[in-house]
C-alpha positions as CSV (number, residue, x, y, z in Angstrom):
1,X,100.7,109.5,92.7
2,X,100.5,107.7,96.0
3,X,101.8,109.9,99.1
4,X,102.0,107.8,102.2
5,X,103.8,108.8,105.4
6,X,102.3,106.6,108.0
7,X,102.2,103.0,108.7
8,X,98.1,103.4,109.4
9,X,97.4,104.9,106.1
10,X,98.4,101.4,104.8
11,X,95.0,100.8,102.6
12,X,96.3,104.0,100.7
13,X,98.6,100.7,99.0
14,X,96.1,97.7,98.9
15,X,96.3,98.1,94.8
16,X,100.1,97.3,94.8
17,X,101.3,94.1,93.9
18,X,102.0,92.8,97.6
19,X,105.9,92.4,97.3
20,X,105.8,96.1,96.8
21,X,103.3,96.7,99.6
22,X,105.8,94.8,102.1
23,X,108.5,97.3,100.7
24,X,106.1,100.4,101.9
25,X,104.9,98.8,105.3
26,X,109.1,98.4,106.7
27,X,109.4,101.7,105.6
28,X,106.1,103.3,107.1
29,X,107.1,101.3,109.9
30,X,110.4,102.7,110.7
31,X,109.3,106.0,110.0
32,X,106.6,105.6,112.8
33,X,109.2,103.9,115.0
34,X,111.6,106.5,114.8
35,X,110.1,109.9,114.0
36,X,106.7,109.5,115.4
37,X,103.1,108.5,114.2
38,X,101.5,112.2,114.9
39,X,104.3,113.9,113.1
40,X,103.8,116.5,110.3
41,X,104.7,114.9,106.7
42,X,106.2,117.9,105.5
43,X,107.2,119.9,108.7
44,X,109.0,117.4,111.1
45,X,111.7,115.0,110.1
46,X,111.5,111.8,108.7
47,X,109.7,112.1,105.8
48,X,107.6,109.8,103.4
49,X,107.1,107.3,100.0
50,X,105.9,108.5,97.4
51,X,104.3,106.0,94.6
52,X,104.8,106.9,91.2
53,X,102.0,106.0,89.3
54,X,102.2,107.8,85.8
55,X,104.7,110.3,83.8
56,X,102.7,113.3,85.5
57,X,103.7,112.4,88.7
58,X,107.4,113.1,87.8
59,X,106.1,116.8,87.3
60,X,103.9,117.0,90.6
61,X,106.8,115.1,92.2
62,X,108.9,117.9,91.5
63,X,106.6,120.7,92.2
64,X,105.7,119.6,95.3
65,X,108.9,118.5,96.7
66,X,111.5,120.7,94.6
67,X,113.0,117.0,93.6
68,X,114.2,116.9,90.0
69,X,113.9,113.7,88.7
70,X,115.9,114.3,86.1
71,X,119.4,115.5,88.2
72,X,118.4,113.9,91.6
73,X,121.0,110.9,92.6
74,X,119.3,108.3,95.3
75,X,121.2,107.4,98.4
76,X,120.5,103.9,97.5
77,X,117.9,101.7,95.1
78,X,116.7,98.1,95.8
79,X,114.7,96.1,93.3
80,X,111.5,94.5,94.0
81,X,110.4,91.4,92.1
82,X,107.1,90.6,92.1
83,X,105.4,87.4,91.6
84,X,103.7,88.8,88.7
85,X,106.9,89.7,86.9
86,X,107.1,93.1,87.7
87,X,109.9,94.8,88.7
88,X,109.8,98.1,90.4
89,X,112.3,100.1,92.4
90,X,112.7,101.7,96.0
91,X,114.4,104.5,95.5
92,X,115.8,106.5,98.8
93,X,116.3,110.5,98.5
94,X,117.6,112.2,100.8
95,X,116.6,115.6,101.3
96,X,118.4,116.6,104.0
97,X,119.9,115.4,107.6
98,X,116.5,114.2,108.8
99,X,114.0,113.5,106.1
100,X,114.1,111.9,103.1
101,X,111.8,110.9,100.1
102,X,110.9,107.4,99.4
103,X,110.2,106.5,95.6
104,X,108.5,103.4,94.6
105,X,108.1,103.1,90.6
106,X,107.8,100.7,88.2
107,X,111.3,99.6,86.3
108,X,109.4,101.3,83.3
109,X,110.0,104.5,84.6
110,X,111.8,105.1,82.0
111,X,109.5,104.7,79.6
112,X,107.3,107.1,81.3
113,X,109.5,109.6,82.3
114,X,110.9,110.3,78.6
């Protein structure tokens, strides 16, 4: 799993087909922009992407940020289509008034998650 809260941790990405990395860098971005570049990822608001990279993380996702993956229902998803033919998905929790959970996964989620 990929956890990314700031626009200058951008290399933490560089492995990600690039559609998906210009999904992460507007996001990173506005979360600088609006909620700072010092702030705490977990303490202050905003909040961060997370980049799910295998069925485990679903488990540490939860864990670590009390989301269910299961139950949870996004504020919104957008598909990204990359070159390559992969799809993956931005998915936008919100956790409460002021910081939210970005998750960026493969379309075969799915798959991994069952």
């Amino acid at each position: 799993m990929i956890e990314i809260a700031y626009f200058k941790e951008e290399k933490l990405i560089q492995k990600l087909p690039l559609e998906v990395q210009v999904s992460i860098r507007k996001i990173l971005k506005i979360l600088d922009d609006e909620y700072g570049k010092d702030r705490d990822k977990y303490e202050d608001d905003g909040g961060y992407v997370v980049v799910i990279e295998k069925k485990e993380d679903f488990k540490e996702l939860e864990d670590k940020a009390y989301i269910d993956c299961n139950k949870v229902i996004a504020e919104y998803v957008d598909k990204i289509v990359c070159s390559s033919g992969e799809v993956y998905t931005n998915s936008l929790i919100i956790c409460n008034n002021a910081y939210n959970c970005i998750r960026i996964n493969t379309t075969e989620f799915k798959r991994l998650y069952d």
